[in-house]
Each structure stands twice: as C-alpha cells, then as structure tokens.
N, C-alpha and C positions, 0 to 999 in steps of 0.2 A: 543890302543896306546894313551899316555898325549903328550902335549908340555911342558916339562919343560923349563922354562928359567931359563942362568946359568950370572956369576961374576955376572954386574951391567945393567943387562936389567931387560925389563918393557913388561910383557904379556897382551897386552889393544883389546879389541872387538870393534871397529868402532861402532861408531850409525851407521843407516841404516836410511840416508837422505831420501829415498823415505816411512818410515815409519813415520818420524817427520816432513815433512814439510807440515804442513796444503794445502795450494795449491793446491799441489798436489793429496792430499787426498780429497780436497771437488770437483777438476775436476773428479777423479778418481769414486766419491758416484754415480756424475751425469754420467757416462759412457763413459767422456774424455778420452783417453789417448794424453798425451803429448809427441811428439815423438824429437827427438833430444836434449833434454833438463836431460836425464839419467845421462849422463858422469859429464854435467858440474855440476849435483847438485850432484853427489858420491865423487868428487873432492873437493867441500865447503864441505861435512863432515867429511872427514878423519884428521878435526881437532879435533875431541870431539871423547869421547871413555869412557868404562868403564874397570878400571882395574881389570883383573882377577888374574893376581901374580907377582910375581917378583924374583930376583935372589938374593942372600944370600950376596952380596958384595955392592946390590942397597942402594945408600944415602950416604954410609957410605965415601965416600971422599970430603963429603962437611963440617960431621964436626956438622952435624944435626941430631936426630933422623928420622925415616924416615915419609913423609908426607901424605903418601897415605897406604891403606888398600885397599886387596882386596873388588870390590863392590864400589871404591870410582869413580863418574864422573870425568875426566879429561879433561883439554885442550892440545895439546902437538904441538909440531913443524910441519908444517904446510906438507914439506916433509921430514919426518922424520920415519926412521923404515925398517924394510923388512915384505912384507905382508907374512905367513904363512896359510895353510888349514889346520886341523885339519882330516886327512884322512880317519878315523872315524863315522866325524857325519858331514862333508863338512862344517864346519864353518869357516869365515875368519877372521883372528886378524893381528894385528901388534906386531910386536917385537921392541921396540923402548929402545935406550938408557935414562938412569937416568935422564939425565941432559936436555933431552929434551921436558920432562915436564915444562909446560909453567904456568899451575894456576890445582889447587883441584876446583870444584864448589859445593859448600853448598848449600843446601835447604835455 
C-alpha cells in the first residue's frame, strides 16, 4: 500500500527532532537519557520536513510554477496538516495543504 496525495496537498516526512538535535545526541553518546523533554522537542520539529510528493492540482492557484520537488527540505505551518502512517513500513508523514508551506531551504 502508497499514500497517494490528491487536488492540492503536500506528502512531507517530519525530521525526527531526536535525530537532529545535537543535545540530545551528545547526552545520549554519554548514556544520558533525557526524560520528559520527547514531546516538547517532536513538537519544535514538525515544522521542517522533507517532501516526498504532491497532488496534481498543488501551486497551481497561486499562478506560479510549482516551488518544490520531491527530495526538497521545507518549512511549513507550524500546526498545519493531518499526520498519516504508512501501514506498510510504519512511517509517519504529514499531509499538509499547498499554501501552507512557509520557505524551500537550500544548501
């Protein structure tokens, strides 16, 4: 089973805050765990995301070509989306509207 997404949504994968936040990672080398502190840092990252696809009607009522490819990093609306599992392979993405893309970040 895919997720396809349909009209003007946006198929985006969350970073995985407790994989990018050094912190966290150099407590974790030394054999910290950091307890209570999960939720509030998965909450600071469900703003950044990499998009995986989109729907065949995304962009196109702004009049633009469209500004993202899959593979591109994004920033998007802070609550913005409905989260999806991919039943599959249990991986967790957002379905988020066009327009709630907030910036592309470039290398």
């Amino acid at each position: 089973m895919t997720i396809e997404v349909v009209t003007f949504r946006v198929l985006v994968k969350p970073d995985d805050i407790l994989e990018k936040d050094e912190r966290y990672q150099a407590a974790r080398r030394i054999g910290l765990e950091i307890i209570g502190t999960q939720k509030d840092r998965e909450q600071a990252a469900v703003d950044k995301g990499t998009v995986v696809s989109f729907g065949p009607t995304a962009f196109k009522d702004f009049g633009v070509e469209n500004p993202v490819a899959p593979g591109d990093k994004i920033v998007y609306a802070k609550h913005a989306g409905k989260e999806v599992v991919d039943p599959s392979t249990n991986i967790k993405y957002v379905v988020i509207n066009d327009e709630d893309i907030v910036a592309v970040l470039k290398d």
